[in-house]
C-alpha positions in Angstrom: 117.7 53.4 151.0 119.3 51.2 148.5 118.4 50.2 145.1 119.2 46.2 144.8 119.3 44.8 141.3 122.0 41.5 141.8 120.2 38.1 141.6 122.1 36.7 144.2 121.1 37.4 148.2 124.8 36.4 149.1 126.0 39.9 146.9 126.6 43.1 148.2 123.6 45.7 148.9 124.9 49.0 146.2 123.6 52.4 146.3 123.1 53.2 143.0 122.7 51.3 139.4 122.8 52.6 135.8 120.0 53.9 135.0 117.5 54.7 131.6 115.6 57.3 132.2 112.5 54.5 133.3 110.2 52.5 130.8 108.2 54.5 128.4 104.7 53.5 128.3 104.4 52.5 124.8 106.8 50.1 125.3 106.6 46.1 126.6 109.1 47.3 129.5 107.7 48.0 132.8 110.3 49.0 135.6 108.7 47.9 139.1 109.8 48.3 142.4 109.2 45.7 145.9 109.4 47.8 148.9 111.7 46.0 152.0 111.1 47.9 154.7 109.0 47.8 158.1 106.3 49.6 159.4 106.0 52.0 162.7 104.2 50.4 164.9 101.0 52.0 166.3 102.1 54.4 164.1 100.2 55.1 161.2 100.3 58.8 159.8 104.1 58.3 160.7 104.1 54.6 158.7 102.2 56.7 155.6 104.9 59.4 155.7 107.7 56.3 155.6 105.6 55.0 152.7 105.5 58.4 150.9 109.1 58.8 151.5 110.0 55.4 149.8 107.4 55.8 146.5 109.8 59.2 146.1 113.1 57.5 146.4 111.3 54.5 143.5 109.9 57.2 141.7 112.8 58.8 141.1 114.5 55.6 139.8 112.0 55.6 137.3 110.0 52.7 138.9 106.2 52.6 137.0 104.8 50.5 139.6 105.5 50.3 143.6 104.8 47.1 146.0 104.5 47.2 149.4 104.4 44.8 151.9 101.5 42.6 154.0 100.3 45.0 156.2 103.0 48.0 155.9 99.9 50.4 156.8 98.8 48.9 160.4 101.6 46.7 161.1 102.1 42.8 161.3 101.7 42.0 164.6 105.0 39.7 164.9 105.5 37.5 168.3 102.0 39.1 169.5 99.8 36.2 171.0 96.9 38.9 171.9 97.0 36.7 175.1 95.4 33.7 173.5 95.9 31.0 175.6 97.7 32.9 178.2 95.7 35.0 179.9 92.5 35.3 177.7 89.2 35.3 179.6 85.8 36.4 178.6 84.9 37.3 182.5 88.3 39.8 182.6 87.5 42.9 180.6 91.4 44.4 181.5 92.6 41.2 179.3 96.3 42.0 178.2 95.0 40.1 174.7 92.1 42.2 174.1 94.0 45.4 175.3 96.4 44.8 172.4 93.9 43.9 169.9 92.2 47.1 170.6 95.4 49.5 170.0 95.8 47.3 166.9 92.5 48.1 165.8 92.8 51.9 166.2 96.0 51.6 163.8 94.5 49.7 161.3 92.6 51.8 159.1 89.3 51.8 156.8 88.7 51.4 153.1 87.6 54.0 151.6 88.9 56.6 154.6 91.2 59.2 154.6 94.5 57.1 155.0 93.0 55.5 151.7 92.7 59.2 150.0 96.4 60.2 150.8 97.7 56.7 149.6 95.8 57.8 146.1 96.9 61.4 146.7 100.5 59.4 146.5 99.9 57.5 143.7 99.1 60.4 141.9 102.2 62.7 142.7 104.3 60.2 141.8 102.6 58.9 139.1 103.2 55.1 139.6 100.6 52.1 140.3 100.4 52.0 143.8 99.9 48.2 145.3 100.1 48.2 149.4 99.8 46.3 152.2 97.4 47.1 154.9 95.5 46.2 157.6 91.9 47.4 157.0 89.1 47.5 159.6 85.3 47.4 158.9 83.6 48.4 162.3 84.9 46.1 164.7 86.5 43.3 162.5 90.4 43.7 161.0 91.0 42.9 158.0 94.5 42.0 155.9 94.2 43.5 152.5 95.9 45.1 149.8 94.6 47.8 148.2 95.4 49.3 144.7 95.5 52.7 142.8 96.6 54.0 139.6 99.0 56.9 138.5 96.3 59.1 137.7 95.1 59.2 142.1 92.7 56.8 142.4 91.8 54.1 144.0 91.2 51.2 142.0 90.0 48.4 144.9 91.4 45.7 147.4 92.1 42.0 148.1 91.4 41.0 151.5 93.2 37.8 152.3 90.8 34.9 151.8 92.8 32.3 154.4 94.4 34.0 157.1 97.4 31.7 158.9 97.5 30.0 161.9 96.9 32.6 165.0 96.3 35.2 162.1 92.8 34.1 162.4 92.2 35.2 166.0 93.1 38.6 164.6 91.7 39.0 161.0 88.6 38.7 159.6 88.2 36.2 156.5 87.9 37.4 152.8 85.6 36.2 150.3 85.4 35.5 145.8 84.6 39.0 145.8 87.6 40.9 146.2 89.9 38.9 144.2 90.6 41.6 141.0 93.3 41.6 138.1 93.4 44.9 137.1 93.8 45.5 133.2 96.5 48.7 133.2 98.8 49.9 130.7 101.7 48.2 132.5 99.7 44.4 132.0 97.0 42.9 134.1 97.9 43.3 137.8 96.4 41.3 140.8 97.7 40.0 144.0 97.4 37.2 146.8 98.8 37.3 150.2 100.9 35.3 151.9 99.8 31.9 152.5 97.1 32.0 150.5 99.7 32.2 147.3 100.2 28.0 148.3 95.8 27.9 147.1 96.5 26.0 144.2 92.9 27.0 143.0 93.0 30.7 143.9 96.1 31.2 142.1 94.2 29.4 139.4 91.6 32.2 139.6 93.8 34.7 138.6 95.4 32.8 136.0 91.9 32.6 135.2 91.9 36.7 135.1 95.1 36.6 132.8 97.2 38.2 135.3 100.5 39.0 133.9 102.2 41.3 136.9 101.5 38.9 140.0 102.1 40.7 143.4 102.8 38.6 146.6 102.9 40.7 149.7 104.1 38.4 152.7 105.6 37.8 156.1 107.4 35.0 154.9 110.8 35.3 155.2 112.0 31.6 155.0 114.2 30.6 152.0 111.7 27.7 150.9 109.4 30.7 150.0 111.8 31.6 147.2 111.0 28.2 145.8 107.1 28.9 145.8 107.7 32.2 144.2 109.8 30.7 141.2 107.2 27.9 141.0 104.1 30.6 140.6 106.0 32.2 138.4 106.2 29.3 136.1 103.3 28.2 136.5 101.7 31.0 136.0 103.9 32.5 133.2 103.9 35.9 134.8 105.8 38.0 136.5 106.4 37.3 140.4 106.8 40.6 142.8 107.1 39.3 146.4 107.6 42.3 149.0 108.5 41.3 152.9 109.0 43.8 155.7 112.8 43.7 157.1 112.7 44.7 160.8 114.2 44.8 163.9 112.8 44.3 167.9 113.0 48.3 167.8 110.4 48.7 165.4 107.8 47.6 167.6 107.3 49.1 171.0 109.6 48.0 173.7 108.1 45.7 176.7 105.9 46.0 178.9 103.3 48.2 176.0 104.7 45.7 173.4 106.0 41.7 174.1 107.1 39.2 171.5 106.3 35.6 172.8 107.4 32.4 171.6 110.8 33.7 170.8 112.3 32.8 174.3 113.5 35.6 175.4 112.6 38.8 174.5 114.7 40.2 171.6 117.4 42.7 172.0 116.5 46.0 170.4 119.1 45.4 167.2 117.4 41.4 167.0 116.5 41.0 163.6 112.7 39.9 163.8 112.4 39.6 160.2 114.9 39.5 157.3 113.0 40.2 154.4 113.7 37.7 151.5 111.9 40.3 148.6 112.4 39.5 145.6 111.3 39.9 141.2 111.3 36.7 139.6 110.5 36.6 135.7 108.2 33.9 133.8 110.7 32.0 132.8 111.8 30.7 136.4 114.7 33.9 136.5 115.6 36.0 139.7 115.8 39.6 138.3 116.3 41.2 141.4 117.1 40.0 145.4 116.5 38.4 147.4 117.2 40.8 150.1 118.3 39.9 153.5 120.7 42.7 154.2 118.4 45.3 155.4 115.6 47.9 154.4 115.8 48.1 150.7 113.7 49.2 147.0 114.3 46.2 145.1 114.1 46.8 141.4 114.0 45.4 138.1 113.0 46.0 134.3 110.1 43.5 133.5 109.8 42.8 129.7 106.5 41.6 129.0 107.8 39.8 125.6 108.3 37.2 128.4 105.5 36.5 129.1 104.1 35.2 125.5 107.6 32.9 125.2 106.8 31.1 128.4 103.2 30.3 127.5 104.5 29.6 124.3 105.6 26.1 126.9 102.6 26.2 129.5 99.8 27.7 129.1 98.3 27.1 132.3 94.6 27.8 131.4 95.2 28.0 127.7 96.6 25.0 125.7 97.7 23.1 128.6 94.2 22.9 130.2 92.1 20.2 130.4 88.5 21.8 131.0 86.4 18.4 130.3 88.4 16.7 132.6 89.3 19.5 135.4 87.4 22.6 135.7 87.3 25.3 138.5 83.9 27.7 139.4 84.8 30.6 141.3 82.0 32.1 143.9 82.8 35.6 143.3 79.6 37.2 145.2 80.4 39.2 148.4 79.1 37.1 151.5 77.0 39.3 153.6 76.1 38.3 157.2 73.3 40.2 157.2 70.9 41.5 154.2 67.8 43.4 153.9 64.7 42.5 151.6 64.0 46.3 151.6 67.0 47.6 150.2 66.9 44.4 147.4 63.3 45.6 147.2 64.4 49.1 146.1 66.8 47.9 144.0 65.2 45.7 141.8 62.5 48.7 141.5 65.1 51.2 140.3 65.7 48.7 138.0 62.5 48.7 136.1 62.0 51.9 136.0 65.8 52.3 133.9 64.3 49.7 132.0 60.8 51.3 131.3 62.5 54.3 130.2 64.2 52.7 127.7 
């Protein structure tokens, strides 16, 4: 795996860079890593030993904190139309579509769960913040989410993606304002979006809202006009930008007939490069410290000083001095949406309640 520090995506890919010995943690340097590389398919206790493998390798550059990409754990189904309009039918239970979606569904995994307790187990060997990309499933609905943990092994929460994309939403559930955390750690305040939803003018204001300093941007996004939204959050948002895309070829999926890419023409070779990555570590000030990547599976790295962050906002202050509250003003519905409640359960909730208030 190689360590990739050059700003430019044109340069070459090197092995190995100087190196400090990592960021102490009284200091305002913070050395993070983006993780480039793809998941095993239908895979996932081989797709967590991959991950475990590559928090090592970023570990042992001294990297403090570790970001995965959309999905790593589960998989992003690329060129998978899970028959819809093809051959999906409600009357044919043998669908191709709902075949798929049900292999996809046994990969994907649930929060908390055991997958969830190695990830922490991880996180804690290692002794990095752990942000990574998954697919999670409550019951029978999937979910896209990222989930996060701390150096000390535990699990801190998730985001699930509040707008999934275009056929993403045959597949995923949606999110909701409750599961959109910055996380205030010793490294900054740490949050993420995914994907698309980074291009929510008034989520991202949300956690700008949150003062998140360390913004994480899983994707699947692999176009170069991405790199322009990432440099525009980043100003925007005076903080520091961590994108992390998958690089894979046809051969990380399962070959045809168990696994078929559509839309693509043809069906890709095996070496057809499905997705070229583009990760990349963009500073507050608009600067690419590190990628992005199009060469191949790859940590990306760079040293993040936080001073940074108080010299862009010195400019923009995004909601600080340059906001306009009596003339525009965002409210953020942040209670989970529940399909279906109880009044018993509220019932005996709001009587434990007065009784920890009697005894008072």
């Amino acid at each position: 795996m190689a360590l990739v520090t050059s700003s430019s995506g044109a340069g070459p890919v090197i092995a190995e860079v100087e190196m400090n010995g990592g960021a102490d943690s009284s200091s305002t340097t913070v050395r993070a890593t983006v993780v480039q590389a793809s998941t095993i398919f239908y895979d996932t206790p081989a797709t967590l030993d991959k991950a475990e493998r590559l928090i090592a390798e970023a570990a042992g550059y001294g990297s403090q904190l570790v970001v995965f990409p959309e999905a790593f754990i589960g998989g992003y189904p690329r060129g998978s139309t899970f028959g819809f309009g093809i051959s999906i039918s409600i009357s044919n239970p043998k669908d191709k579509g709902k075949e798929a979606f049900r292999r996809y569904h046994a990969a994907a995994i649930d929060v908390p769960g055991p997958e969830v307790s190695r990830l922490a187990a991880m996180a804690g060997k290692y002794k990095v913040f752990l942000v990574m990309g998954v697919i999670e499933r409550e019951g029978y609905t999937l979910y896209c989410s990222v989930l996060f943990f701390d150096p000390l092994g535990h699990y801190l929460g998730k985001h699930r993606k509040l707008m999934p994309t275009a056929l993403e939403r045959i597949i995923w559930g949606f999110g909701d304002g409750s599961t959109i955390p910055v996380y205030d750690t010793p490294l900054g305040k740490i949050g993420a979006l995914i994907c698309w939803e980074n291009k929510m003018p008034l989520l991202r204001t949300a956690l700008y809202g949150k003062g998140i300093e360390i913004y994480c941007a899983p994707t699947a996004d692999s176009r170069p006009v991405w790199q322009a939204s990432m440099t525009h959050i980043a100003l925007e948002g005076g903080c520091f930008v961590l994108s992390a895309n998958q690089f894979c070829h046809r051969k990380d999926y399962p070959p045809p007939p168990e696994y078929e890419f559509a839309g693509l023409g043809e069906e890709p070779s095996a070496d057809t490069v499905v997705c070229p990555g583009g990760s990349v570590i963009i500073s507050p000030s608009g600067e690419v410290l590190a990628g992005p990547n199009y060469e191949g599976e790859a940590l990306i790295t760079a040293d993040l000083d936080l001073g940074e962050i108080v010299r862009a906002k010195f400019d923009f202050d995004v909601v600080g001095h340059y906001a306009r509250p009596e003339v525009l003003s965002l409210v953020v519905n942040d209670q989970p949406q529940l399909p279906v409640s109880f009044t018993s359960a509220e019932k005996a909730s709001a009587a434990k309640g007065d009784s920890f208030a009697k005894s008072y």
